[in-house]
MDTraj code that builds the backbone (N, CA, C; nanometers):
import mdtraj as md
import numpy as np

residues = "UNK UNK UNK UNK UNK UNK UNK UNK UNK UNK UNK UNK UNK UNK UNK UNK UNK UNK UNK UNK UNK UNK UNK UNK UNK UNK UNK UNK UNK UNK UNK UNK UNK UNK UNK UNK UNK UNK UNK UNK UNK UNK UNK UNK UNK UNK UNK UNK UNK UNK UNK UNK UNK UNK UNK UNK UNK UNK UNK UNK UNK UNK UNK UNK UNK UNK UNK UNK UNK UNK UNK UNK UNK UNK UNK UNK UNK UNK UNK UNK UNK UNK UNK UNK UNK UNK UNK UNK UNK UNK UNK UNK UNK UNK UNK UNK UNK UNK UNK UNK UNK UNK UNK UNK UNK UNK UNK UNK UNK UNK UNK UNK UNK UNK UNK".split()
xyz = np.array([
    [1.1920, 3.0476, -0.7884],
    [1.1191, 2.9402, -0.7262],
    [0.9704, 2.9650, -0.7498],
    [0.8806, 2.8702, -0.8126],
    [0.7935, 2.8555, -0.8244],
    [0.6692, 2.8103, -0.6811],
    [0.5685, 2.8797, -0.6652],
    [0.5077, 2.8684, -0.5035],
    [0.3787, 2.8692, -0.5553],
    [0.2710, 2.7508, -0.5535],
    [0.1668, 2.7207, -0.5652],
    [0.0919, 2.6799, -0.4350],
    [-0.0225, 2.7416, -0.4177],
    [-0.0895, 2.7051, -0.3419],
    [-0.2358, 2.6811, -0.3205],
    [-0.2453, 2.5281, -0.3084],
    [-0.4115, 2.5096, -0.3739],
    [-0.5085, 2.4834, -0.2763],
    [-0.6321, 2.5247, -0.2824],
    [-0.7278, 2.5443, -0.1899],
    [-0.8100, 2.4947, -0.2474],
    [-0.9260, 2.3683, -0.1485],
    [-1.0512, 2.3472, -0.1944],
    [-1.1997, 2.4330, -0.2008],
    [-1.2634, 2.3865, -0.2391],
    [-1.3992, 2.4144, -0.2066],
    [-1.4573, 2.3612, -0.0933],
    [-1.5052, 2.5022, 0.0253],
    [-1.5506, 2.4861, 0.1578],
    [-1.7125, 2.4020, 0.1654],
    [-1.7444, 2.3905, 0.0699],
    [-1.8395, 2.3077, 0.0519],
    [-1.8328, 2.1633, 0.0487],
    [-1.7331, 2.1196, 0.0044],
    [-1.6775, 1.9555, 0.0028],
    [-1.6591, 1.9465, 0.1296],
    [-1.7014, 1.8153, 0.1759],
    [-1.6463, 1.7742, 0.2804],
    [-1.4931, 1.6915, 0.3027],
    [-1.4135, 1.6905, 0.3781],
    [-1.2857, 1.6166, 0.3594],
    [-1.3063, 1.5323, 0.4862],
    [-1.2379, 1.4196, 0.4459],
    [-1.2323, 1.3490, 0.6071],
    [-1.0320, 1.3672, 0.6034],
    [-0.9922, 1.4136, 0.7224],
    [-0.8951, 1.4318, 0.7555],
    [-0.8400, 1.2778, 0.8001],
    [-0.7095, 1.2375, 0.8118],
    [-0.6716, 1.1431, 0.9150],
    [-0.5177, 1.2076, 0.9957],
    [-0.5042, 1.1816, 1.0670],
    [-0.4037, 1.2044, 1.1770],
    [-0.3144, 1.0713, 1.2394],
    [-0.2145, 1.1124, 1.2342],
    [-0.1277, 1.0353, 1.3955],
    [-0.1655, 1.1027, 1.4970],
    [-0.1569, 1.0186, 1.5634],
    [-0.1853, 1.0762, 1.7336],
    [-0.0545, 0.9604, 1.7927],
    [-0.0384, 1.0093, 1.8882],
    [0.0308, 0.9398, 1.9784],
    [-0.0017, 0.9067, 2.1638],
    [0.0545, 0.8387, 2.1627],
    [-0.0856, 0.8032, 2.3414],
    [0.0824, 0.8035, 2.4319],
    [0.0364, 0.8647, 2.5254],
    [0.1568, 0.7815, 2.6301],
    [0.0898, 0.8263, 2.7527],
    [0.1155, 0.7113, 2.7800],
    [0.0800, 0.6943, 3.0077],
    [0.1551, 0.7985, 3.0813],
    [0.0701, 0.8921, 3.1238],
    [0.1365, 1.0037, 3.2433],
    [0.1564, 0.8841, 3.3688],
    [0.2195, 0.9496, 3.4335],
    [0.2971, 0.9483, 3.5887],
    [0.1509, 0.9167, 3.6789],
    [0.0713, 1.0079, 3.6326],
    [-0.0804, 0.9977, 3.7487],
    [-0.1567, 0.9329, 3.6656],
    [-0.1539, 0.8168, 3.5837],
    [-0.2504, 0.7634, 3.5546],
    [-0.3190, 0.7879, 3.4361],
    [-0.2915, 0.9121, 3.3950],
    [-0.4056, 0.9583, 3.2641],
    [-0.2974, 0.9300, 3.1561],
    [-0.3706, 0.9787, 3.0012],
    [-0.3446, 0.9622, 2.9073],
    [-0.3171, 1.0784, 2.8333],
    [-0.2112, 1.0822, 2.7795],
    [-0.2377, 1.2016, 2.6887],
    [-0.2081, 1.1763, 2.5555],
    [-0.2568, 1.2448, 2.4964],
    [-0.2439, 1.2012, 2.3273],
    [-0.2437, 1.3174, 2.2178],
    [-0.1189, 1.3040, 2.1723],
    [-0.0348, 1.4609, 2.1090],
    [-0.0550, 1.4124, 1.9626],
    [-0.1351, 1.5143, 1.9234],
    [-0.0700, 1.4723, 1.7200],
    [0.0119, 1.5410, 1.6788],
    [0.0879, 1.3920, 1.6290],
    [0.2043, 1.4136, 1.5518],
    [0.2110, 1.5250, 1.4250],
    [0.2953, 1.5906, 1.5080],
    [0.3066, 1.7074, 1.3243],
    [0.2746, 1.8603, 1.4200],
    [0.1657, 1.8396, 1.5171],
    [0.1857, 1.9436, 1.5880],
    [0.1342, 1.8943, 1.7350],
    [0.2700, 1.9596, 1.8076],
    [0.3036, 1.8826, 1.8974],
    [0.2221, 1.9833, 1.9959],
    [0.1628, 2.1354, 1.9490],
    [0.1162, 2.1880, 2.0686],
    [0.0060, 2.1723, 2.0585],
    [-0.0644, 2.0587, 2.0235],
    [-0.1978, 2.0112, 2.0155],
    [-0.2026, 1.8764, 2.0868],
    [-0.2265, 1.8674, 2.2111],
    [-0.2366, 1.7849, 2.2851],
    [-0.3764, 1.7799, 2.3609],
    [-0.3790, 1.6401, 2.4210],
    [-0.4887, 1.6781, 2.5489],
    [-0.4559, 1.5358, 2.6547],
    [-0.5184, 1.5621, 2.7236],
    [-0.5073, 1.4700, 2.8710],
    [-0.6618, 1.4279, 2.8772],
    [-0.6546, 1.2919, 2.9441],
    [-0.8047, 1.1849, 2.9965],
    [-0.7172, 1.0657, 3.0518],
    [-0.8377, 1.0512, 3.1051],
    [-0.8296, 0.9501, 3.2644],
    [-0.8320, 0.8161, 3.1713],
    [-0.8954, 0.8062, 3.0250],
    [-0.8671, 0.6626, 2.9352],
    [-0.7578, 0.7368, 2.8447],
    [-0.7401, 0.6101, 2.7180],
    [-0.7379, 0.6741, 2.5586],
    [-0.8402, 0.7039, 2.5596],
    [-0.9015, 0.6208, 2.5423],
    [-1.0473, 0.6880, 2.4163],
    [-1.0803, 0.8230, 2.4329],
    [-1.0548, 0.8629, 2.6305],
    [-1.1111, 1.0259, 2.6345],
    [-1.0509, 1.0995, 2.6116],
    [-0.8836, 1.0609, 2.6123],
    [-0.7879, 1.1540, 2.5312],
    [-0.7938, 1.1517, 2.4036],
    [-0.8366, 1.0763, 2.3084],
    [-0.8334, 1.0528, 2.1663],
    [-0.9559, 1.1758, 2.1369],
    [-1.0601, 1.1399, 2.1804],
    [-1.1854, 1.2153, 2.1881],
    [-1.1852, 1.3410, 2.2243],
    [-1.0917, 1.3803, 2.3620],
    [-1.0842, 1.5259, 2.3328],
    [-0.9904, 1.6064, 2.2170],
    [-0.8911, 1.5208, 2.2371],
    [-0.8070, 1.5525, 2.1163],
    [-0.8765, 1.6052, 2.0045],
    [-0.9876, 1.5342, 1.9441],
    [-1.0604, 1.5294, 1.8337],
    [-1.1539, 1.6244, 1.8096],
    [-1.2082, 1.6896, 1.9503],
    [-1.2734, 1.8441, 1.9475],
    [-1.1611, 1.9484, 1.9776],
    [-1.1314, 1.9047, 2.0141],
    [-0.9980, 2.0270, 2.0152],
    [-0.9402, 2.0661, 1.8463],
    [-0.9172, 1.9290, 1.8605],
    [-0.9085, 1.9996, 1.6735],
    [-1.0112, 2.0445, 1.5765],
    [-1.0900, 1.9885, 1.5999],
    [-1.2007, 2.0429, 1.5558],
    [-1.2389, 2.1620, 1.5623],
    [-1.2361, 2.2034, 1.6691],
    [-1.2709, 2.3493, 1.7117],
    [-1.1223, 2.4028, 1.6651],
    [-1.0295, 2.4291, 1.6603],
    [-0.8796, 2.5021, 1.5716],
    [-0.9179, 2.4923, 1.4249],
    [-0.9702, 2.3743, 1.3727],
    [-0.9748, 2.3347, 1.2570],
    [-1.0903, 2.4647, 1.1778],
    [-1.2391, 2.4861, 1.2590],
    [-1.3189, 2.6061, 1.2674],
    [-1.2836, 2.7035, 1.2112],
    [-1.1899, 2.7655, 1.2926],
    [-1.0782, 2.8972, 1.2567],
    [-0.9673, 2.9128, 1.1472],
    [-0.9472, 2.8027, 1.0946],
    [-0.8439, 2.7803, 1.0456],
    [-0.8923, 2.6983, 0.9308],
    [-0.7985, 2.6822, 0.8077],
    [-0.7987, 2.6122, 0.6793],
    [-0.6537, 2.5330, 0.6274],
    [-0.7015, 2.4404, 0.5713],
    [-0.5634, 2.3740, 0.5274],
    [-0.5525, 2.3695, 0.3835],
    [-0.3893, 2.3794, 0.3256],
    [-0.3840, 2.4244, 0.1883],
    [-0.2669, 2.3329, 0.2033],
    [-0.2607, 2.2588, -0.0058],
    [-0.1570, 2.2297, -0.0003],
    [-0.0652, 2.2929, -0.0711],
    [0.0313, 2.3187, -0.0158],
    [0.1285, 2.3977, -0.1291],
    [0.3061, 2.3292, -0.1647],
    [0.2642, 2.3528, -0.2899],
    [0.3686, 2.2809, -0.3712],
    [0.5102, 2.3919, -0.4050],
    [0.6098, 2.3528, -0.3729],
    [0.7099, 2.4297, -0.4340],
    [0.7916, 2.3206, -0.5198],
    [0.8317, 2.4331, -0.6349],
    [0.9673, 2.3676, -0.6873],
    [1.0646, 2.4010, -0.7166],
    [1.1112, 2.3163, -0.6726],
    [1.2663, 2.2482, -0.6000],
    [1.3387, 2.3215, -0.7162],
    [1.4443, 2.3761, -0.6686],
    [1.5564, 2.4259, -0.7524],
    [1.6269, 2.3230, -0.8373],
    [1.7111, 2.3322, -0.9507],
    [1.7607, 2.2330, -1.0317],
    [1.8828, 2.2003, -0.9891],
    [1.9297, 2.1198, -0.9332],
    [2.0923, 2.1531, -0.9123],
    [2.1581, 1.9948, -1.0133],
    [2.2651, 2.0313, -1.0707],
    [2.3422, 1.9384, -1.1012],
    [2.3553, 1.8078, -1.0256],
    [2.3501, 1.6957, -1.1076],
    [2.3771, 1.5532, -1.0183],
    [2.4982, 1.5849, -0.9987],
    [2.5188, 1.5339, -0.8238],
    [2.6746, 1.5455, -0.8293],
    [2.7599, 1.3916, -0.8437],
    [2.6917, 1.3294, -0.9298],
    [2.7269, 1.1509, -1.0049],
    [2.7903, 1.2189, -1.1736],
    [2.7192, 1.2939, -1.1825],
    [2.7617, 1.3220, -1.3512],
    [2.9344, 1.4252, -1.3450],
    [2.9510, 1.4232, -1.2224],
    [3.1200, 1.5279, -1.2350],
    [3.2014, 1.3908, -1.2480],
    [3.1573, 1.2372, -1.2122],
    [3.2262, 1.1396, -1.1732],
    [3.1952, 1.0793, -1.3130],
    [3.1050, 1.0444, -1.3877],
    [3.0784, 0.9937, -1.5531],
    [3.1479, 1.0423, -1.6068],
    [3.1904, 0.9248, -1.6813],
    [3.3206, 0.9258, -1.7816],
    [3.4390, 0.9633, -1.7596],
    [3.4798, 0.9213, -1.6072],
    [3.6062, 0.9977, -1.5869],
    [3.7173, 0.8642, -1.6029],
    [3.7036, 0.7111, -1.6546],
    [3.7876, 0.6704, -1.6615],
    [3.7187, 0.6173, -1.8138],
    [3.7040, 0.6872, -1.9087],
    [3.6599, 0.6360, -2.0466],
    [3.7873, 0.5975, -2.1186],
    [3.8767, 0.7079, -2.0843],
    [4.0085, 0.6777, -2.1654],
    [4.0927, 0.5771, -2.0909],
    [4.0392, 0.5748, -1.9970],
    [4.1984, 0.4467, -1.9117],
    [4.1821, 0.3276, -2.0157],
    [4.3283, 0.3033, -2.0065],
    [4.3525, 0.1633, -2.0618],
    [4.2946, 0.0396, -2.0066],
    [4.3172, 0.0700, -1.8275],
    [4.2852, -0.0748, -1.7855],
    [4.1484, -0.0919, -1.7525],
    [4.0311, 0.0126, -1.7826],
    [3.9174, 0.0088, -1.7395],
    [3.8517, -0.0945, -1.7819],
    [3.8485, -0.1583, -1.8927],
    [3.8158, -0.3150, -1.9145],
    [3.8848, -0.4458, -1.8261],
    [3.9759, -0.4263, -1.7962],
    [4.0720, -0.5135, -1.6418],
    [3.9945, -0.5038, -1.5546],
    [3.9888, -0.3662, -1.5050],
    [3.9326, -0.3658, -1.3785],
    [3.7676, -0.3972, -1.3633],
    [3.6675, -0.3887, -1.4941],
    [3.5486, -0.4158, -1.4450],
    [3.5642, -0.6015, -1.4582],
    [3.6332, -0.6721, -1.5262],
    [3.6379, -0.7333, -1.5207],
    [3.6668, -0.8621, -1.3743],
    [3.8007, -0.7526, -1.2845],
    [3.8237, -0.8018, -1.2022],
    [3.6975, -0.7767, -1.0665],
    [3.6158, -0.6681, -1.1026],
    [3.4980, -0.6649, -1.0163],
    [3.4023, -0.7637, -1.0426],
    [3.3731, -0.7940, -1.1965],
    [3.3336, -0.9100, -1.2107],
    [3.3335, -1.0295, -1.0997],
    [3.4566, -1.0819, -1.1755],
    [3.5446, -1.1631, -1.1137],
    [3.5095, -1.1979, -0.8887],
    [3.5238, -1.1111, -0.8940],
    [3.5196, -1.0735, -0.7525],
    [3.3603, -1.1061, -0.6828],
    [3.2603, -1.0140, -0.7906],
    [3.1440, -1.0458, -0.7524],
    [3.1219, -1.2124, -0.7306],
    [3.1527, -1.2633, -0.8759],
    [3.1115, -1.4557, -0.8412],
    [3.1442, -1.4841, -0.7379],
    [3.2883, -1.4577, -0.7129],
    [3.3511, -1.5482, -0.5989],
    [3.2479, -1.5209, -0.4843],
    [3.1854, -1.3711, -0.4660],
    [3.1473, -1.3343, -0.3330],
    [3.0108, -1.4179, -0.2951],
    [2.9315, -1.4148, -0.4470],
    [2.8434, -1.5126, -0.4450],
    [2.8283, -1.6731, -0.4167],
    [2.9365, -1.7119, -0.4612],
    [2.9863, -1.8599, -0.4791],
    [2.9824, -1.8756, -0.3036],
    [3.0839, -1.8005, -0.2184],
    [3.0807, -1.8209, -0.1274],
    [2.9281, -1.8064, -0.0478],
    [2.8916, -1.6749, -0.0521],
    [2.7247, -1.6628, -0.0206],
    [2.6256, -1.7874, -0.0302],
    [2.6764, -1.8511, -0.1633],
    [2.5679, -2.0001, -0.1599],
    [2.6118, -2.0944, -0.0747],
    [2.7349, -2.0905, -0.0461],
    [2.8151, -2.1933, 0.0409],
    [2.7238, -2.1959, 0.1902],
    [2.6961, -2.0729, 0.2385],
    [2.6478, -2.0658, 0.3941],
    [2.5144, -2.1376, 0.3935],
])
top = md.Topology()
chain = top.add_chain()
for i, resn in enumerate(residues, 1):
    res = top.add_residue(resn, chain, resSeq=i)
    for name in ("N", "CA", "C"):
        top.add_atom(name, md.element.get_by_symbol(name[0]), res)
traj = md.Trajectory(xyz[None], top)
């Protein structure tokens, strides 16, 4: 398995974006958790002051911390469609039967235009 992991230059600026999520506590306030990590939350008496603390809170984690993206790749595995290709090449009636799927499809259509 191949494991790449790429890092910018701390000099660029990035603008991040986030989900957040809002839901109404029991007492009135707000809290607002981003999605992806759920132990990053905060509580306010609006949104906006939960959005807003939210937003130094990460900020300040964000400080300490760096984000990388890292790419793996994926192991190769066999389609498991190609064990099923060509398994009726030799039948006799395999021209019958696509035919009768044919067949089958119009009718299903024919009726479909009917409604």
């Amino acid at each position: 398995m191949n494991l790449v992991v790429k890092t910018s230059s701390t000099n660029t600026a990035h603008k991040l974006t986030y989900d957040v999520l809002i839901e109404n506590q029991q007492d009135g306030k707000f809290k607002a958790t981003l999605l992806g990590l759920p132990d990053c939350q905060e509580l306010g008496n609006t949104e906006t002051e939960a959005i807003e603390k939210l937003s130094q809170s990460l900020q300040h984690r964000l400080e300490t911390a760096k984000i990388v993206t890292l790419e793996i790749e994926t192991p190769q595995s066999e389609n498991p469609w190609l064990k099923m290709a060509g398994k009726y090449k030799d039948d006799p009636q395999f021209e019958q039967m696509l035919e009768y799927i044919a067949e089958y499809r119009r009718e299903l259509d024919e009726n479909t235009e009917l409604i």
